[in-house]
N, C-alpha and C positions, 0 to 999 in steps of 0.2 A: 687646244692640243689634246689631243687622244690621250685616257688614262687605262694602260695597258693592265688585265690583273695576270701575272704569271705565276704558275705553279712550282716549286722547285725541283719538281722531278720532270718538267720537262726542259733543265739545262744539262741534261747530260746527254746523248748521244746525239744532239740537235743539228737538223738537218734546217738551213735557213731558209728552201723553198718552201717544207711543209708548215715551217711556222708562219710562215709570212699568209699562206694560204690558210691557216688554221688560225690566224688570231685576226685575221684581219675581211675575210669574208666567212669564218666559223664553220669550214669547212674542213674535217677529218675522218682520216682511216677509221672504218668499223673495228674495234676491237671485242675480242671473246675475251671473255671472264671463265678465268678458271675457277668454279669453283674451288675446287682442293685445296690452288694455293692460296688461298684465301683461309681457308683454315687450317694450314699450315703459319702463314704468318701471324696470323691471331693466337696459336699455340706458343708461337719464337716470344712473341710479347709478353705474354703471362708466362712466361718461365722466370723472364732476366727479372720482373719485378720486384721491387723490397732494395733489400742490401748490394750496392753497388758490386762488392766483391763477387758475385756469382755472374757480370761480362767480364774482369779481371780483377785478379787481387793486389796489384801494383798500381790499383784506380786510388786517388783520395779515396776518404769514407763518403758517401754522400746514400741517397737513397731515388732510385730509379722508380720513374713516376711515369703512368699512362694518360698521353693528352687527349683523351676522352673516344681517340679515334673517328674522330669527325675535324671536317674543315672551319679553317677560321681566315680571316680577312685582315691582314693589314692596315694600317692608316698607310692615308695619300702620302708616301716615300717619293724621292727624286734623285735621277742617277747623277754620273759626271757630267754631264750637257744641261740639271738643271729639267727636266724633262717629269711629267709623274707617274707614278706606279703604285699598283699595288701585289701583294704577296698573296694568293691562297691555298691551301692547302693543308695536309696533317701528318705530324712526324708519326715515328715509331714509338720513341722513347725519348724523356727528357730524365738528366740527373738533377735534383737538392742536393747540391752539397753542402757539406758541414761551414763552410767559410762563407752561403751566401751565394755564392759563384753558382751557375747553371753550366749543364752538358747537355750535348745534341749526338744523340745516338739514331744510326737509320742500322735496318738489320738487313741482310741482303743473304737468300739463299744461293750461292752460288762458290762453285767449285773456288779455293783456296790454297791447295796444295796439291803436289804429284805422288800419288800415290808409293810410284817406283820408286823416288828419294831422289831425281829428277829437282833442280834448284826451278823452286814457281817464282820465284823475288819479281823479274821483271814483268808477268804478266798480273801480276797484282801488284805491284806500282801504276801498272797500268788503268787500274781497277780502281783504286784509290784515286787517281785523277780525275777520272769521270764520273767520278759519284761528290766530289768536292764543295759542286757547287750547289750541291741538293742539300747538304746539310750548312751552308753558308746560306743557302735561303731560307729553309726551318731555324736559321738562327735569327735573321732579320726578323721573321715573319713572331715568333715567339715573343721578340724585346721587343715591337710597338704594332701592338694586337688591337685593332677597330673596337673603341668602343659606346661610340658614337650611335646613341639609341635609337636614333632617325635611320642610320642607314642599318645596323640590325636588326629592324624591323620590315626594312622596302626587301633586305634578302633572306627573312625568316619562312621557311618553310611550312608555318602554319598560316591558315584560312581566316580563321573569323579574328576580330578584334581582342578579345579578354584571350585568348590563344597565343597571340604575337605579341600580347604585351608578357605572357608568362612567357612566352620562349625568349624574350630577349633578360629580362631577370636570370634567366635559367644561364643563359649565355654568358654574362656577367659574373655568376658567380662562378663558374669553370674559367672564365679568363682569369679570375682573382688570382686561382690554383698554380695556373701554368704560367704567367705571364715571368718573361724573365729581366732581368738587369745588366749580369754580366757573362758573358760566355768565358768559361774559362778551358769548357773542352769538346771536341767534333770527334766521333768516331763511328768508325763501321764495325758490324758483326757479323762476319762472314759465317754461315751454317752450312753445312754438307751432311748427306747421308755418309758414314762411314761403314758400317756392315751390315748381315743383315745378324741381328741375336737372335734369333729361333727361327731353326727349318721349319716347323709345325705350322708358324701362321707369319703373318709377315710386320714382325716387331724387328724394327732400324735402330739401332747408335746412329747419333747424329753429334758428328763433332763441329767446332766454334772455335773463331780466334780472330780477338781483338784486335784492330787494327787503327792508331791516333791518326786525326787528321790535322795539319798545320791549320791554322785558326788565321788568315788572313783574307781582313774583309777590303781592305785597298783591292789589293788584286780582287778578289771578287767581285768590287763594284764597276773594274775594270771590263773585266768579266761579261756583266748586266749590262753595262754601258753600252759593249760590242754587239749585243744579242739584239736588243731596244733600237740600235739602228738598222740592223733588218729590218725590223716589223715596221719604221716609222719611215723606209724606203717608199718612192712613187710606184713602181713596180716590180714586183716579184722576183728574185733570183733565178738561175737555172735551175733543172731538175739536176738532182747530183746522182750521180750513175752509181754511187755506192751505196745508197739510201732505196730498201728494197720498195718503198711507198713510192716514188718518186720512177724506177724501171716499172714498175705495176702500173702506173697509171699512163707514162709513158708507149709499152706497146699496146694498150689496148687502145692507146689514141691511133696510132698505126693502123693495128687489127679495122676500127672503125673506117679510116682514112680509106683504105685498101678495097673495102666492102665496095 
């Protein structure tokens, strides 16, 4: 049986034709990289670092840790059907807290509130649902982290021999760091520009606010379970008319057809 590795940031908005077509013949949308927000989130992370109290001061004590901002790999997991998988990817942020317990924070730039005074409650409830499952993965993937020095070596980015054996040392000792035990908290950090501080050149206030995520990995693996039988389908689902990948690829088969 096929050992699926999923990302946790591709169970949120997930369209089950483009996964099925993207995990299963490796075939996906071109995406652009923005540079900017790329250094913008790299900025969001070295800010919250250190003392937990600066995402909220109604957090336990604990101390907000950076997971090295590189991918790490799962051990072989198995969903509800008994089926195996693995995790890969890199969170945002992980908490040490004072009791032992770990937190799984992701920071997400995106709008939070209405400006006018307009109640936001439902469209970030709605927000909070669809990012739920990304930090229930960064949770899996954190508490049983590959470290199995045969196969950190077959996926180590280095070339020669004495290289792959220092990168997987190197690997090892950053999983020591990160690796966690018990989750005791999942949350988002919404960030938005708020205004701009100086006509003169262009210096933003950027406000934030925390937001806890229920910590339930039942339903989560409920979740994976549902996602796992897409991909492990004979063939392919419909193109979903609301997934802008799935109308793109559809009229230009038309366009073609029509020629």
């Amino acid at each position: 049986m096929k050992t699926y590795t999923i990302s946790p940031s591709e169970l949120s908005y997930v369209c089950d034709h483009c996964a099925y077509i993207g995990k299963n013949f490796n075939l996906y949308p071109k995406k652009i990289s923005a540079g900017v927000t790329q250094t913008l989130d790299s900025m969001e992370k070295d800010y919250f670092l250190g003392d937990v109290k600066k995402i909220d001061k109604n957090i336990k004590n604990g101390e907000t840790i950076d997971p090295f901002n590189i991918s790490f790999f799962s051990k072989i997991l198995k969903d509800n059907k008994n089926r195996p998988f693995r995790i890969k990817g890199k969170g945002d942020a992980i908490i040490d807290f004072e009791d032992g317990s770990s937190g799984i924070i992701d920071y997400k730039t995106s709008k939070f509130k209405e400006k006018n005074g307009k109640d936001y409650t439902k469209e970030l409830k709605k927000k909070v649902n669809e990012y739920a499952p990304q930090l229930h993965g960064y949770s899996l993937l954190y508490s049983n982290l590959e470290t199995d020095k045969k196969f950190l070596a077959e996926h180590s980015k280095a070339k020669k021999p004495d290289s792959i054996i220092k990168s997987v040392e190197e690997t090892l000792k950053k999983i020591k760091k990160i690796a966690i035990n018990k989750t005791s908290l999942l949350g988002l950090v919404f960030i938005y520009p708020e205004e701009l501080k100086n006509k003169d050149n262009i210096s933003i206030d950027f406000s934030f606010k925390f937001t806890e995520v229920k910590y339930d990995l039942k339903n989560f693996m409920k979740t994976l379970t549902k996602y796992l039988d897409v991909l492990h389908e004979d063939e392919p689902p419909e193109p979903n008319e609301e997934c802008e990948n799935c109308s793109y690829f559809v009229s230009a088969g038309r366009m073609a057809n029509e020629k």
